[in-house]
KOLNU-162152 format. One line per field, with one value per residue (C-alpha): residue number from 1; residue in one letter; x, y, z. Coordinates in pm, whole numbers, plus 50000, padded with zeros to 5 digits. Layout:
N
fipa = c(NUM  ...)
fivex = c(A  ...)
u = c(X  ...)
v = c(Y  ...)
w = c(Z  ...)
//
This chain:
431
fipa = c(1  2  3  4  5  6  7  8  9  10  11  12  13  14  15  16  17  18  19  20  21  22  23  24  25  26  27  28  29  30  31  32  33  34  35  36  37  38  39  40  41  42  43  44  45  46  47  48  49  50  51  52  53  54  55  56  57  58  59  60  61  62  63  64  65  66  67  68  69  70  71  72  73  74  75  76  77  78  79  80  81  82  83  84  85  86  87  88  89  90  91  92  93  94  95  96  97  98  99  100  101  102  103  104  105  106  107  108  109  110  111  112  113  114  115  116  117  118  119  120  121  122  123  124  125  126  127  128  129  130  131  132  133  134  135  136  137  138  139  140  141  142  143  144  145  146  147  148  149  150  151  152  153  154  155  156  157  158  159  160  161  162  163  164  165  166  167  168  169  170  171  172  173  174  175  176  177  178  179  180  181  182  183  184  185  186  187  188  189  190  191  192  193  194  195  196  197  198  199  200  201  202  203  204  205  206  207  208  209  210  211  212  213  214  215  216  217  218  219  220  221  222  223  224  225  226  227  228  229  230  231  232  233  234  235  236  237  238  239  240  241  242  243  244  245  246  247  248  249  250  251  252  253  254  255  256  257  258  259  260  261  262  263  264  265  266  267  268  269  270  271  272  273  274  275  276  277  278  279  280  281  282  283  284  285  286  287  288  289  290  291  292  293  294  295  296  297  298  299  300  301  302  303  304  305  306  307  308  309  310  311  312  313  314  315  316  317  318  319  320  321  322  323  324  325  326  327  328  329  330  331  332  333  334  335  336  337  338  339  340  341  342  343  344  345  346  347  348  349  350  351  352  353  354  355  356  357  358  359  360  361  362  363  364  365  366  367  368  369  370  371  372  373  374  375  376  377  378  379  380  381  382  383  384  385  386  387  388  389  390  391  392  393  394  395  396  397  398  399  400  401  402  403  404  405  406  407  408  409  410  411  412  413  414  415  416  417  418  419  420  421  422  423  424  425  426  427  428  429  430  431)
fivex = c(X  X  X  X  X  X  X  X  X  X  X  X  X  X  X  X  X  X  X  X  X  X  X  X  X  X  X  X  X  X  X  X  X  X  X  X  X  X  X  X  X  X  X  X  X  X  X  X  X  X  X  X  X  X  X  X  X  X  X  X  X  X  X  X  X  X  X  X  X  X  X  X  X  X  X  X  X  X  X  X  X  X  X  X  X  X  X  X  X  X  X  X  X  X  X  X  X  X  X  X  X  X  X  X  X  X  X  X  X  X  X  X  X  X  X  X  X  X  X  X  X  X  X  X  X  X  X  X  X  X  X  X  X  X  X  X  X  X  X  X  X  X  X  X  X  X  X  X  X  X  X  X  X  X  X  X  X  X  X  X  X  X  X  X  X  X  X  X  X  X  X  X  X  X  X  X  X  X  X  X  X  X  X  X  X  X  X  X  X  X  X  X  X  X  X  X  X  X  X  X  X  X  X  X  X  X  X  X  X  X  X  X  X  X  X  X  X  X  X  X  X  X  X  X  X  X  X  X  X  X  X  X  X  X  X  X  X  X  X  X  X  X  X  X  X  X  X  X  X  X  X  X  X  X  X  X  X  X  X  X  X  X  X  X  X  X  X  X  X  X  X  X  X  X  X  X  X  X  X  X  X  X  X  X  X  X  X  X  X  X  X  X  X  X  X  X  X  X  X  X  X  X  X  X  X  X  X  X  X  X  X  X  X  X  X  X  X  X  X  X  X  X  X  X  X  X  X  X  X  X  X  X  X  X  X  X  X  X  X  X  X  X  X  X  X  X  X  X  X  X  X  X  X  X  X  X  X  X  X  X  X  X  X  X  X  X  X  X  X  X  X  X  X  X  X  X  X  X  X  X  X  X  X  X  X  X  X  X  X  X  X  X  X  X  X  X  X  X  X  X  X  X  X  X  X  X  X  X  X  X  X  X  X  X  X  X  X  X  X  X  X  X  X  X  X  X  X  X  X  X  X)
u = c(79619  79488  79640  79628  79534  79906  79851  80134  80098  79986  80148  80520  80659  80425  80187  80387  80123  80184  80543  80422  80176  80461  80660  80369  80350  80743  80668  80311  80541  80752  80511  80622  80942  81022  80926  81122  81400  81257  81083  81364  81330  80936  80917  81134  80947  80619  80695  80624  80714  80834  80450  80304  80543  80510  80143  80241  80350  80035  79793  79953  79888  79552  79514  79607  79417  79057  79081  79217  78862  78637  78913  78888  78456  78481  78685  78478  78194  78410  78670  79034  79161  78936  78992  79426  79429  79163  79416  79745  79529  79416  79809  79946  79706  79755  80139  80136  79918  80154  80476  80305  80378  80020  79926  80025  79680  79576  79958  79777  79483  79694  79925  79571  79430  79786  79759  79424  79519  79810  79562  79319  79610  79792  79476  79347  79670  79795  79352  79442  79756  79592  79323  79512  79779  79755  79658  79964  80221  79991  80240  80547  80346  80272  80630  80753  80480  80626  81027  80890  80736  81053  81282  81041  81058  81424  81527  81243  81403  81770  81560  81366  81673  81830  81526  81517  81900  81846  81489  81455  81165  80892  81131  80944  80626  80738  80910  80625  80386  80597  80622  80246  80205  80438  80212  79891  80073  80202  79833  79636  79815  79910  79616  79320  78998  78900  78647  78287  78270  78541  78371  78014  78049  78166  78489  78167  78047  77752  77657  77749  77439  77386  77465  77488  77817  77779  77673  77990  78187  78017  78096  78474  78449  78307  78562  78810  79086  79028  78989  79299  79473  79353  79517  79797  79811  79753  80001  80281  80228  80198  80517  80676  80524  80577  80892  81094  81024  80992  81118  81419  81569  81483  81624  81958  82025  81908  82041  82305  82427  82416  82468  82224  82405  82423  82047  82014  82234  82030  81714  81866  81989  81605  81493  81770  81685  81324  81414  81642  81414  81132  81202  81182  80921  80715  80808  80737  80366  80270  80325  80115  80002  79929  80271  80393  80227  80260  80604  80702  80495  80622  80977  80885  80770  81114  81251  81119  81148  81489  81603  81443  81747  81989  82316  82516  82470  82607  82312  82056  82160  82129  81732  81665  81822  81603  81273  81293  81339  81028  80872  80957  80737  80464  80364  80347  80072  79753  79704  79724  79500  79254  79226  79207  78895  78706  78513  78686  78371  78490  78902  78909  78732  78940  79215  79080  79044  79370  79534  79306  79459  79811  79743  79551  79919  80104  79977  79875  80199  80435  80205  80077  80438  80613  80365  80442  80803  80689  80488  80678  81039  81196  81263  80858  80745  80974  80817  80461  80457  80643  80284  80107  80272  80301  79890  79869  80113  79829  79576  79727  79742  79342  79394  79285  79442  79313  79589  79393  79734  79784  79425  79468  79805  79552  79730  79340  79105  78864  78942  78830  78734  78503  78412  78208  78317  78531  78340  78333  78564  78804  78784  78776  79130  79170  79292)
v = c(16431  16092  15798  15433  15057  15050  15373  15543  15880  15938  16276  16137  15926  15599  15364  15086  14894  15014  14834  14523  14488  14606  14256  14052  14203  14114  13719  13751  13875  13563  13406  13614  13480  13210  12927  13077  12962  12611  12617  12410  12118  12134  12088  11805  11655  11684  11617  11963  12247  12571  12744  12455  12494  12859  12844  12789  13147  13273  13110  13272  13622  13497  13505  13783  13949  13781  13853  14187  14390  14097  14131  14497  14482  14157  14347  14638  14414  14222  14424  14402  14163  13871  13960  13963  13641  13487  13550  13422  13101  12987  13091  12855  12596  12603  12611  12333  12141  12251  12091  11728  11807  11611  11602  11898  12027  12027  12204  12465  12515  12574  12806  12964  12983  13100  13380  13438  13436  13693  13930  13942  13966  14283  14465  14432  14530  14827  14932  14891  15122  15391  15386  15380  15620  16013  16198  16382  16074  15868  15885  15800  15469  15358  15448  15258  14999  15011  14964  14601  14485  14549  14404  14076  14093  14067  13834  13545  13419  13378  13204  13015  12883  12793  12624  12403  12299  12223  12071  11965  12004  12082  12360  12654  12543  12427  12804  13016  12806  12860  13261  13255  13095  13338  13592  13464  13490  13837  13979  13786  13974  14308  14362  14565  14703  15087  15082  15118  15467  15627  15541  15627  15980  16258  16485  16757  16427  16407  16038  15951  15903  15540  15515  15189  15042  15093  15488  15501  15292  15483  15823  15695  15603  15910  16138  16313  16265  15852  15788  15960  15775  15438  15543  15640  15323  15094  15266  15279  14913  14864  14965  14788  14492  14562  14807  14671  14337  14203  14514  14628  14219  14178  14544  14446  14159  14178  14552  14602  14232  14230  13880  13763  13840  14207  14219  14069  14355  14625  14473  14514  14840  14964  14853  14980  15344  15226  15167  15490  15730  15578  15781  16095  16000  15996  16344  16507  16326  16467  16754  16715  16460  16627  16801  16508  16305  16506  16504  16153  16045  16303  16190  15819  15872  16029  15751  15496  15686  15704  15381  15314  15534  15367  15331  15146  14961  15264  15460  15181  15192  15553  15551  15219  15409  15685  15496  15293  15670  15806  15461  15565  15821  15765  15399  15564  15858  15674  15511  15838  16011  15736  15685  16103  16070  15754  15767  15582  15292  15182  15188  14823  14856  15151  14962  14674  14904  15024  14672  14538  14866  14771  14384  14420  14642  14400  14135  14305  14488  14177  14054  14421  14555  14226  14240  14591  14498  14208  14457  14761  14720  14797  15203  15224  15018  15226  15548  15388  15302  15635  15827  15587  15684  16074  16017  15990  16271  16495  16355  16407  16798  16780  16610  16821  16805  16619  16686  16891  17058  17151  17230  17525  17650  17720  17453  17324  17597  17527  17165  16948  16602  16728  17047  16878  16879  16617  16335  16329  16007  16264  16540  16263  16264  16629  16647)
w = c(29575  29415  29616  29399  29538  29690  29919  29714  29589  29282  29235  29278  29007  28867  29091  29190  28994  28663  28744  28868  28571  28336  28491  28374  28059  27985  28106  27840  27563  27597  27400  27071  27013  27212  26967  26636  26710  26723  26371  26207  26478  26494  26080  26095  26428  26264  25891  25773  25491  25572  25514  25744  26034  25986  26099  26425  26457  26259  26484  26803  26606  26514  26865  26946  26650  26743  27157  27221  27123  27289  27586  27644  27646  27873  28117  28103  28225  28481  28575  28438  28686  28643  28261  28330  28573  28288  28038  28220  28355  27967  27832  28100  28048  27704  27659  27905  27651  27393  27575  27496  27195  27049  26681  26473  26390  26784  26852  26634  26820  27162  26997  26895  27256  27416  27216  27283  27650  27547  27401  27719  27965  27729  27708  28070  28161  27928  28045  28444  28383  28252  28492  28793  28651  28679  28364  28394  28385  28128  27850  28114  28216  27813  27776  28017  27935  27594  27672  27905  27557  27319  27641  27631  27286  27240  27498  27362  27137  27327  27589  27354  27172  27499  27633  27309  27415  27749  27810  27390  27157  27491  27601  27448  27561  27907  27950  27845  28060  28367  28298  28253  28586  28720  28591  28738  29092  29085  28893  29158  29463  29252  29014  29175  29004  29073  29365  29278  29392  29180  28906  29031  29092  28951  29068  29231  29376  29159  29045  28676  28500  28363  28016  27830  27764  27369  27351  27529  27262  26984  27123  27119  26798  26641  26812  26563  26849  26851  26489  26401  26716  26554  26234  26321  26527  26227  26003  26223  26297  25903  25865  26141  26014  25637  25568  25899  25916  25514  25292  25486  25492  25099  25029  25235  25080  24722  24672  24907  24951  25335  25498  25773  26053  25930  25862  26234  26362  26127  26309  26647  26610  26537  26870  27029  26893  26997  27292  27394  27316  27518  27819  27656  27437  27766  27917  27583  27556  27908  27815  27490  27255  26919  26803  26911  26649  26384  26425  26473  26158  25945  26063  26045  25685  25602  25736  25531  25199  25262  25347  24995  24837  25069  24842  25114  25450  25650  25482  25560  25920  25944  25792  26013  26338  26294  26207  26554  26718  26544  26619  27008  26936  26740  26889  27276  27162  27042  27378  27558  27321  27316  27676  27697  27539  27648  27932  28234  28235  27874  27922  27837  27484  27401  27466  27276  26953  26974  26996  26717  26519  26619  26540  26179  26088  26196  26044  25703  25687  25557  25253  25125  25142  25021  24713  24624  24584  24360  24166  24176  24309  24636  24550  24473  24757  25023  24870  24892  25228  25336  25153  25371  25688  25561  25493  25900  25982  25785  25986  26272  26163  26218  26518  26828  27103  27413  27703  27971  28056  27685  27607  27940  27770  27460  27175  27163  27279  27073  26963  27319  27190  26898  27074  27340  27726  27870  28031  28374  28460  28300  28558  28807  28831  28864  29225)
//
């Protein structure tokens, strides 16, 4: 039985680790929503138009966009801690910067370099879970890593609205930079790297051969498994980004006449649906990653088609409550899969590509589906982006699968990561 840096057993439940990290992650995440609420004040502070004080939000996604590949190959090369406690140490310093509140265009350039500092923390950390969690609980600890992002998510921007009240336009700034500092405690006594020789050798005790750092990232990239991960990745993320966020508010009100505050509850109610099925969406990915996959895009494809026919808000609710359940779903499997089939040396690139893959949706999503509309109307859009989501579910049919336990039941005889065997940090784990 594999024992982890904390001398707990593997085999029972998740490394206390993963849990720790997953506390970091929720004071990193801050950083998403906790200046929003502040827009208003900051464009009259600063003299600026909506677009202009909106940049502020874009260049903490620029960020985010720009560091989380360079993050994962950095830690690769240094090890994920140095990369996490790098990460939390440049967020803090630069929300801290941030709370002077100096000329606009240099407020721009620290909300650039927090998230910058967001995107090397998230990917060190989601790469030291999975390599210091068993194969068989992967999908529990991105589950679980999952549910800490939405719960940061939602409680930023209460906080950040609260912190603008009580400590004034600096509040924001001054919050996220203590949470980062926070975080650069608990990842400095928490946060270990795998020892040298569990990555060295192989599970017959063999030594791993040397092979250079990009063979390894190309062989991950040409594997059927990964691509389609990275996909389906992107699209789902697209459609968070473009059908939840920007079509479903236009469609409410322009169609349906929904006020804001119902919008805000139709929004809620999406992560809440997200967020219930989390726990099961991690039992059912341990046990196999490709049905899976197929299944929540297909589902999440109805879903958006028909909150496109949507006659009433009851109707809009019901599409919106099942597309954050399929989301549950279909956001948890591409780490697992990807991380199935990289070898253990290059965790923190894989990662990296799969963040960039979630990122580029995100921020794509909004203008490509917001410009459909303009072009086509809200019924064509809805149906356009559902294809695009229904375009990954068929991928996903080709997808093999990469679960060692599912592979043995015989779901993917014949389909092991491109028909080659797995690569030895794989087995390592095999205790």
């Amino acid at each position: 039985m594999v024992t982890d840096v904390d001398g707990e057993s593997r085999g029972q439940g998740l490394p206390r680790t993963v849990i720790w990290i997953g506390v970091v992650t929720f004071l990193v995440v801050l950083g998403f929503g906790l200046v929003p609420p502040a827009l208003p004040r900051y464009a009259v502070h600063y003299g600026l138009s909506n677009a202009e004080v909106g940049m502020l939000l874009t260049a903490f996604s620029t960020g985010m966009l720009a560091f989380s590949l360079p993050g994962g190959m950095i830690a690769d090369r240094l090890g994920f801690r140095r990369v996490a406690l790098t990460g939390c140490t440049l967020t803090a310093l630069a929300a801290a910067f941030a709370a002077t509140l100096p000329p606009f265009w240099i407020l721009i350039a620290a909300q650039l370099a927090q998230g910058m500092g967001a995107a090397l923390y998230m990917t060190a950390g989601i790469a030291a879970i999975v390599a210091q969690t068993p194969d068989d609980r992967v999908g529990r600890a991105t589950a679980t890593y999952q549910g800490i992002t939405l719960l940061g998510m939602s409680v930023a921007p209460a906080l950040g609205g609260t912190a603008v009240q009580v400590l004034g336009l600096p509040g924001p700034f001054v919050l996220y930079a203590v949470a980062a500092t926070v975080g650069i405690a608990v990842s400095a006594v928490v946060l270990h790297d795998p020892p040298p020789d569990e990555e060295a050798v192989t599970d017959t005790g063999e030594p791993v051969a040397h092979v250079p750092q990009r063979t390894l990232i190309r062989r991950l990239l040409t594997t059927p498994a990964a691509a389609i991960a990275l996909a389906v990745s992107f699209f789902t993320h697209w459609a968070v980004g473009g059908v939840r966020n920007t079509l479903v508010p236009l469609f409410g009100e322009a169609s349906l006449a929904m006020t804001p505050v119902t919008i805000g509850w139709l929004l809620t109610a999406t992560a809440v649906a997200n967020v219930a099925v989390i726990r099961h969406a991690g039992r059912v990915i341990d046990r196999g990653r490709r049905v899976v996959t197929i299944v929540s895009t297909a589902v999440f494809a109805f879903a958006i088609g028909a909150a496109g026919f949507a006659a009433a808000p009851w109707a809009l609710f019901a599409a919106i409550l099942l597309f954050g359940a399929a989301k549950g779903y279909s956001a948890v499997v591409p780490i697992a899969v990807i991380t199935d089939v990289a070898d253990r040396r290059v965790y923190g690139s894989a990662i990296g590509f799969q963040r960039t893959a979630t990122s580029l949706g995100l921020a794509t999503g909004p203008f490509t589906a917001g410009l459909l509309a303009d072009t086509f109307g809200f019924r064509a859009s809805f149906l356009v982006a559902a294809a695009l989501v229904a375009g990954a579910a068929v991928l996903a049919v080709a997808m093999p699968e990469t679960h060692q336990a599912a592979r043995r039941s015989g779901e993917g005889d014949a389909e092991t990561q491109g028909g080659s065997d797995p690569p030895p940090s794989q087995t390592e784990e095999e205790a």
